[in-house]
MDAnalysis code that builds the backbone (N, CA, C; Angstrom):
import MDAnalysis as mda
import numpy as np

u = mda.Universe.empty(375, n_residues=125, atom_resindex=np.repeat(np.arange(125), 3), trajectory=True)
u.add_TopologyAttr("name", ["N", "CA", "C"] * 125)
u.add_TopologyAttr("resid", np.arange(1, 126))
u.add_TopologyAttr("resname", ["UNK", "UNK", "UNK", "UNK", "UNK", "UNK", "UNK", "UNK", "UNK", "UNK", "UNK", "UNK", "UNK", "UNK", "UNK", "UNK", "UNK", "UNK", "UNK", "UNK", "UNK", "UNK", "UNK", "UNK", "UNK", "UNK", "UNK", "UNK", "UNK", "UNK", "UNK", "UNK", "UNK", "UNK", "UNK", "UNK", "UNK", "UNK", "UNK", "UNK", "UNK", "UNK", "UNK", "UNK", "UNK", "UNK", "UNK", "UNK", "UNK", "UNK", "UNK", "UNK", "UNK", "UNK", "UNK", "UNK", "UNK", "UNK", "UNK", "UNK", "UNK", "UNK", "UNK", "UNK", "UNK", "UNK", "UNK", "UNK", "UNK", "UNK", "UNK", "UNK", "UNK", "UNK", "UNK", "UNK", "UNK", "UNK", "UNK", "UNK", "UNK", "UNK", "UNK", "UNK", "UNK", "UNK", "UNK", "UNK", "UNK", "UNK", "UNK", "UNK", "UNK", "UNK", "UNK", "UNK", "UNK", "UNK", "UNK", "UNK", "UNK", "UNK", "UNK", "UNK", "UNK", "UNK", "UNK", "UNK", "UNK", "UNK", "UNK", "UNK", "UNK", "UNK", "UNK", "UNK", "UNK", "UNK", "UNK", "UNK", "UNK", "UNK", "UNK", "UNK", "UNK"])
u.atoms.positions = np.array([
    [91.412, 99.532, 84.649],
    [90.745, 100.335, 83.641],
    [91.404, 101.682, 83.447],
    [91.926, 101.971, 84.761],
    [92.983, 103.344, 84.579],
    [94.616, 103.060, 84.331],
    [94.997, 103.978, 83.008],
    [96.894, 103.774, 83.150],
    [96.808, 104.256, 84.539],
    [97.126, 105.087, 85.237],
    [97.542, 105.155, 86.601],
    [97.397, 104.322, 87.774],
    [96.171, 103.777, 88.058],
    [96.023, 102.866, 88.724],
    [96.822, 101.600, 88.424],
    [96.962, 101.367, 87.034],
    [97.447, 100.238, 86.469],
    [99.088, 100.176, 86.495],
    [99.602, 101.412, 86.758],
    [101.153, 101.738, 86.471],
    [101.460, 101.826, 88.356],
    [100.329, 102.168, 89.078],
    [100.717, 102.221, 90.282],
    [100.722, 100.752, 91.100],
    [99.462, 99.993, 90.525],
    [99.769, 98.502, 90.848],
    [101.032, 97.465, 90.565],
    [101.755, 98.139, 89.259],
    [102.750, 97.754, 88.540],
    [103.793, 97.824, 89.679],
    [103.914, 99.283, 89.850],
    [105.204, 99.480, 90.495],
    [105.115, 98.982, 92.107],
    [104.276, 99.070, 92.558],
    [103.909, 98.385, 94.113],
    [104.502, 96.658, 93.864],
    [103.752, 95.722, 93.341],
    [103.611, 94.828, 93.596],
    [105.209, 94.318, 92.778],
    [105.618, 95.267, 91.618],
    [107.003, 94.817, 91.195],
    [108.154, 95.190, 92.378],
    [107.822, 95.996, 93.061],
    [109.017, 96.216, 93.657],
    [109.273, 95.335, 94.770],
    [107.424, 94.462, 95.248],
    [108.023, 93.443, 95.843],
    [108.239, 91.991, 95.293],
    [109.058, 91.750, 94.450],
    [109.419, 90.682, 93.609],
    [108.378, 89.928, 92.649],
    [107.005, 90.230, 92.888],
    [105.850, 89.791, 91.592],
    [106.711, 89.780, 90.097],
    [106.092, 89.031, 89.835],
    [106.055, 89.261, 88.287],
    [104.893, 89.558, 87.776],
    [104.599, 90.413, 86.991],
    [103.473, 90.905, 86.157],
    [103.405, 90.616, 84.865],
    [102.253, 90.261, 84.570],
    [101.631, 90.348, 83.139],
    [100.773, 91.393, 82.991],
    [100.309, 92.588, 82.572],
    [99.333, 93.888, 82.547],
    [98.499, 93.381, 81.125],
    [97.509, 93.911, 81.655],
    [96.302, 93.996, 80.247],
    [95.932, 95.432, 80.525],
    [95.377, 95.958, 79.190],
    [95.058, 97.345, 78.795],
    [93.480, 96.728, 79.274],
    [92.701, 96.174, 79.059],
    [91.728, 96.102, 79.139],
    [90.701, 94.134, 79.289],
    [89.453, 93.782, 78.860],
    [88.930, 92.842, 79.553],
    [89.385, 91.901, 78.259],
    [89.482, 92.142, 77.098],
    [89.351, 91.419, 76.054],
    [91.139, 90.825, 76.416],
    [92.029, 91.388, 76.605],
    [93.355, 91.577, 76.648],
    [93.517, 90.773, 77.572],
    [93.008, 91.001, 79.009],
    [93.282, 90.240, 79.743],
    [92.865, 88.485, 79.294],
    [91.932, 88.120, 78.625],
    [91.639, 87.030, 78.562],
    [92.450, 86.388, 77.689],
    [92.672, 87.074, 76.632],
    [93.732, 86.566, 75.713],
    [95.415, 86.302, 76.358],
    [95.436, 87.229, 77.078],
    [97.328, 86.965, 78.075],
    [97.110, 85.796, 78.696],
    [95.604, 85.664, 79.294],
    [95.838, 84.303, 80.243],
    [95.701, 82.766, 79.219],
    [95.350, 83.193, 78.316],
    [95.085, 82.053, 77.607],
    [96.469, 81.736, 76.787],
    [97.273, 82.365, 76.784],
    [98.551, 82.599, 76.180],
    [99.429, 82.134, 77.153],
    [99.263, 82.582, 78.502],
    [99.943, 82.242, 79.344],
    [99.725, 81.796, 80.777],
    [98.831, 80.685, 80.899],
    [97.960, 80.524, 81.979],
    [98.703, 79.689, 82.962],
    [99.645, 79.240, 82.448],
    [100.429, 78.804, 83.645],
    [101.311, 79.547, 84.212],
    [101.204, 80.338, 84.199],
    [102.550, 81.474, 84.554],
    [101.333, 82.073, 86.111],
    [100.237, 82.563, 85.868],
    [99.290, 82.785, 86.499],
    [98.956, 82.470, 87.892],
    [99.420, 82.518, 89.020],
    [98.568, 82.293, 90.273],
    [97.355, 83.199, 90.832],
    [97.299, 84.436, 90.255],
    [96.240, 85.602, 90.721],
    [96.229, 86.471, 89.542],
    [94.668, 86.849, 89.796],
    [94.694, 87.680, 89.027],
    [94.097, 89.253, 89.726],
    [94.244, 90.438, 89.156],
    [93.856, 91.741, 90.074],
    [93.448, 92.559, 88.983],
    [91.742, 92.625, 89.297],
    [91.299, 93.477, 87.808],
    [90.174, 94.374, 88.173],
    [89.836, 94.903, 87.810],
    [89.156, 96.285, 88.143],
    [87.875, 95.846, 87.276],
    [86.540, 96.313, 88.147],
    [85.421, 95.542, 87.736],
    [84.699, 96.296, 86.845],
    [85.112, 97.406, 86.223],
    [84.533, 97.991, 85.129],
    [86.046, 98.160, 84.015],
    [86.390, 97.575, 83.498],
    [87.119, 97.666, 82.311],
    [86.988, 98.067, 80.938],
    [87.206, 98.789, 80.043],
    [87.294, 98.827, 78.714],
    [87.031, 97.627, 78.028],
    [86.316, 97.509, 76.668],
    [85.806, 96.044, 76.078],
    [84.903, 95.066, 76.686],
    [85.033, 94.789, 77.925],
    [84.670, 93.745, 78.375],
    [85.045, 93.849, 79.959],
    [84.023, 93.852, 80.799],
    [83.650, 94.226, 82.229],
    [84.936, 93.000, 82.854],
    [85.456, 93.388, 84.223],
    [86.268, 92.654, 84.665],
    [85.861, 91.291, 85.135],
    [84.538, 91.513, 86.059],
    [83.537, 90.148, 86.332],
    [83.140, 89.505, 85.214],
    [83.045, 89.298, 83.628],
    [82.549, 89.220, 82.100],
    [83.856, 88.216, 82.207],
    [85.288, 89.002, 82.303],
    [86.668, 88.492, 81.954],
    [86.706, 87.207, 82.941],
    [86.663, 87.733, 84.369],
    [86.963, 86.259, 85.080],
    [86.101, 85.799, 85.204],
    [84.358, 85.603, 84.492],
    [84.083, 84.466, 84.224],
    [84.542, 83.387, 83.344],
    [84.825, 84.278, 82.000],
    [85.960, 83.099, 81.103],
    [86.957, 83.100, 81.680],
    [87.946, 83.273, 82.432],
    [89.333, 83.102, 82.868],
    [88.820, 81.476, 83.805],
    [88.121, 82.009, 84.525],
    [87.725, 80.879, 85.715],
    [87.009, 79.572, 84.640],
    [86.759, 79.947, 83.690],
    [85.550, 78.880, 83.223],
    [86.826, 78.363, 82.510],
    [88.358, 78.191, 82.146],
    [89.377, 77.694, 82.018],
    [90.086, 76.882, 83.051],
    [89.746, 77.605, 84.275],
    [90.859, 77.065, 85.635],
    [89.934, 77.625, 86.550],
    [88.946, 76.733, 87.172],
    [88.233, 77.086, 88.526],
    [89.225, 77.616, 89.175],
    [88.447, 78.455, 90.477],
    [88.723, 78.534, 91.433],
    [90.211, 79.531, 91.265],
    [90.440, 80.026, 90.268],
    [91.749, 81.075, 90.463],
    [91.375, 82.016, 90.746],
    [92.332, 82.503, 91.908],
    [92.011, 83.378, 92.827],
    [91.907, 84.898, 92.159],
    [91.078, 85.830, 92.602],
    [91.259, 87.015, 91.557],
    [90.979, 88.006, 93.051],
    [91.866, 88.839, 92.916],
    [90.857, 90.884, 93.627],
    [90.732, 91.650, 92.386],
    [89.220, 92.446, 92.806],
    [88.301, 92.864, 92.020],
    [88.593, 94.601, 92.772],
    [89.177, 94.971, 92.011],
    [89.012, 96.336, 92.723],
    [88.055, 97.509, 91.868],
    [87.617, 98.243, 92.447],
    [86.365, 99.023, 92.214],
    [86.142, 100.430, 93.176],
    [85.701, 101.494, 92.434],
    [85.450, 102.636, 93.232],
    [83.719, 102.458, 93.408],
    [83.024, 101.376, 93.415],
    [81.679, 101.356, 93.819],
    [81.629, 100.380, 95.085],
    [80.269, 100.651, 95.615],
    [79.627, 100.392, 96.722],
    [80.094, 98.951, 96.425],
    [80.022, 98.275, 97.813],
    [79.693, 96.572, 97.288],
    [78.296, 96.459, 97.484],
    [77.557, 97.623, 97.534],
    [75.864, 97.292, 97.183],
    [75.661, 97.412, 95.504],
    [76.752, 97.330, 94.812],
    [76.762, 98.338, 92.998],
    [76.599, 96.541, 92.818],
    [75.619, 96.875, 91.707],
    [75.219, 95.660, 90.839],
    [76.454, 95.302, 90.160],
    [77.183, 96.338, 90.155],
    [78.688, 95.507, 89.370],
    [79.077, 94.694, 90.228],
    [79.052, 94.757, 91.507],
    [79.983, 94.094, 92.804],
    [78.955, 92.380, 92.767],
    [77.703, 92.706, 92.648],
    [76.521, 91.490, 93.543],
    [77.622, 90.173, 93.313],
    [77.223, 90.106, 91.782],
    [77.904, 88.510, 91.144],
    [78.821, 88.727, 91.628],
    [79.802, 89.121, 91.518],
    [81.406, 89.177, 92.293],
    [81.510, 88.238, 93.972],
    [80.487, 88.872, 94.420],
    [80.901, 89.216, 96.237],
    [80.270, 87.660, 96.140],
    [79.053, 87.189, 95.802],
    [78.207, 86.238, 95.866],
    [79.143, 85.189, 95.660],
    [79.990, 84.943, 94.620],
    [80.774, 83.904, 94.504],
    [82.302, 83.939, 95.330],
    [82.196, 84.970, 95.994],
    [83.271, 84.808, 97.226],
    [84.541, 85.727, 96.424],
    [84.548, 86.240, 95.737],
    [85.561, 87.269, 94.691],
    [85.817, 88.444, 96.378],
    [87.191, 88.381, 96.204],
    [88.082, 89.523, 96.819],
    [87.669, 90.707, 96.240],
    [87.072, 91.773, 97.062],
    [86.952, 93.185, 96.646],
    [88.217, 93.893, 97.629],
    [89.032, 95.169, 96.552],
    [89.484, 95.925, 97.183],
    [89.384, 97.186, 96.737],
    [88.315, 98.353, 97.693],
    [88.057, 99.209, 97.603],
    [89.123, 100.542, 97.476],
    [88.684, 101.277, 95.802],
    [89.709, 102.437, 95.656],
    [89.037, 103.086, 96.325],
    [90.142, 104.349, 96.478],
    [91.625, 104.457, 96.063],
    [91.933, 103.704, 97.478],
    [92.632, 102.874, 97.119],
    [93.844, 102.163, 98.086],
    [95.046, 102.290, 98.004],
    [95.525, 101.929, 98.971],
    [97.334, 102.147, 99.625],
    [97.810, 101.149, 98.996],
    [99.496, 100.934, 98.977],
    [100.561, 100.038, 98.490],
    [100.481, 99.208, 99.272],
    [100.396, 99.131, 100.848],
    [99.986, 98.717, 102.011],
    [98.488, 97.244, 101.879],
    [97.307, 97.830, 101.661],
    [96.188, 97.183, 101.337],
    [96.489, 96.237, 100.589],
    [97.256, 96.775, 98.895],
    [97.095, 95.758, 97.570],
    [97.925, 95.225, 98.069],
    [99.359, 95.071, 98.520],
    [100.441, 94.267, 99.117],
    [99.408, 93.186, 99.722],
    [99.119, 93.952, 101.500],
    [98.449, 92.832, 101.956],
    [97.367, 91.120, 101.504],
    [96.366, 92.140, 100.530],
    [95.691, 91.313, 99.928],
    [96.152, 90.061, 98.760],
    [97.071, 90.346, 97.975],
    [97.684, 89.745, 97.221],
    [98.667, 88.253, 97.875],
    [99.450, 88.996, 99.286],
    [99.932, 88.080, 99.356],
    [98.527, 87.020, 100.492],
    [97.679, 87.700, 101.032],
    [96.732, 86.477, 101.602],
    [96.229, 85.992, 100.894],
    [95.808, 86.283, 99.561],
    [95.610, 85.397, 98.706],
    [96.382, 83.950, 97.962],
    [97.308, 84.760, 97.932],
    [98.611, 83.699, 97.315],
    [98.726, 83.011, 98.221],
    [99.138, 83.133, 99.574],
    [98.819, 82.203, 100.569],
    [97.930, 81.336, 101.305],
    [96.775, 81.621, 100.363],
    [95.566, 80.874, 100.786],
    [95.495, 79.370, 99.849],
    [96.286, 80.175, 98.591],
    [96.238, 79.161, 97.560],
    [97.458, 78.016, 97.992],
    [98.642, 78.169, 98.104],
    [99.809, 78.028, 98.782],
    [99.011, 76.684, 99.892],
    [98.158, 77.100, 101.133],
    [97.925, 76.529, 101.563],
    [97.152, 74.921, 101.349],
    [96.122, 75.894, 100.465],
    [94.991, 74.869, 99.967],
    [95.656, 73.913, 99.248],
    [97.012, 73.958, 98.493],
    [97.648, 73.082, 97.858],
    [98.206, 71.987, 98.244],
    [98.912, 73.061, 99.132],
    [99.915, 71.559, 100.278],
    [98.893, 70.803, 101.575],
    [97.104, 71.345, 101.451],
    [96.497, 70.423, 102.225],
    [96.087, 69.341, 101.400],
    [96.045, 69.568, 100.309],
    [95.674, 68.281, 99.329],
    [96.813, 67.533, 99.088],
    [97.888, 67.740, 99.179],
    [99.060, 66.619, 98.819],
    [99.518, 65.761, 100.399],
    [98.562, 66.833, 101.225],
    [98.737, 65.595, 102.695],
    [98.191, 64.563, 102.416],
    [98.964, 63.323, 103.021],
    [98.466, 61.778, 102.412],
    [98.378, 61.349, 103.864],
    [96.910, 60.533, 104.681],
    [96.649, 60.490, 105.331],
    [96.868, 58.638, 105.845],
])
C-alpha cells in the first residue's frame, strides 16, 4: 500500500534472484495475476491496500488457484479485524516494519513449503 515499502520489498527480494510482478494497489493486483497467473508461485500483499483490501484481493486470487501461498504484511495487531479472516485460514502474517532478513526468510519457507508439498504428491507409492 506504501511506494516505499513496495520499492523496499522490490529491491530485497530482487537482489536475491526473485522475479517480481508489483501492483500499485488491490484492483491491480488481481488483474496482473489474472494476466499472468502462471508465472506466480507467491504472493506478498499488505492487508490494507488502495481500491480493494489485500484479504478482498486474495480472496479472488485464491478463488482462481486454491491454496496459493500469500504473506500478508500489516502494521496491525493480529487481534485487528483486518488480520481475523486472514490468520483463521492459515494466511502468513509478517509484521511491519520488518527487516530484509524476516521478508527473505519468510518467502523462501514458503516457496519451500510449496516445493515440498509438490514433490510429495508426485511420490508414487
Amino acid at each position: 500500500d506504501h511506494d516505499g515499502m513496495r520499492d523496499m520489498a522490490e529491491q530485497i527480494l530482487g537482489a536475491l534472484g526473485y522475479r517480481l510482478i508489483l501492483a500499485r494497489d488491490g484492483d491491480d493486483a488481481v488483474r496482473k495475476f489474472r494476466e499472468r497467473s502462471e508465472e506466480i508461485s507467491l504472493l506478498l500483499m499488505d492487508v490494507v491496500m488502495p481500491k480493494m483490501a489485500g484479504t478482498e484481493a486474495y480472496e479472488k486470487i485464491s478463488a482462481a488457484r486454491p491454496g496459493i501461498p500469500v504473506i500478508f504484511t500489516s502494521g496491525y495487531s493480529e487481534q485487528s479485524a483486518y488480520l481475523t479472516s486472514a490468520l483463521h485460514a492459515g494466511a502468513t502474517v509478517l509484521q511491519k516494519p520488518y527487516g530484509a532478513r524476516s521478508l527473505a526468510r519468510k518467502v523462501r519457507e514458503l516457496l519451500d513449503g510449496v516445493a515440498t508439498a509438490k514433490h510429495s504428491h508426485e511420490v508414487v507409492s
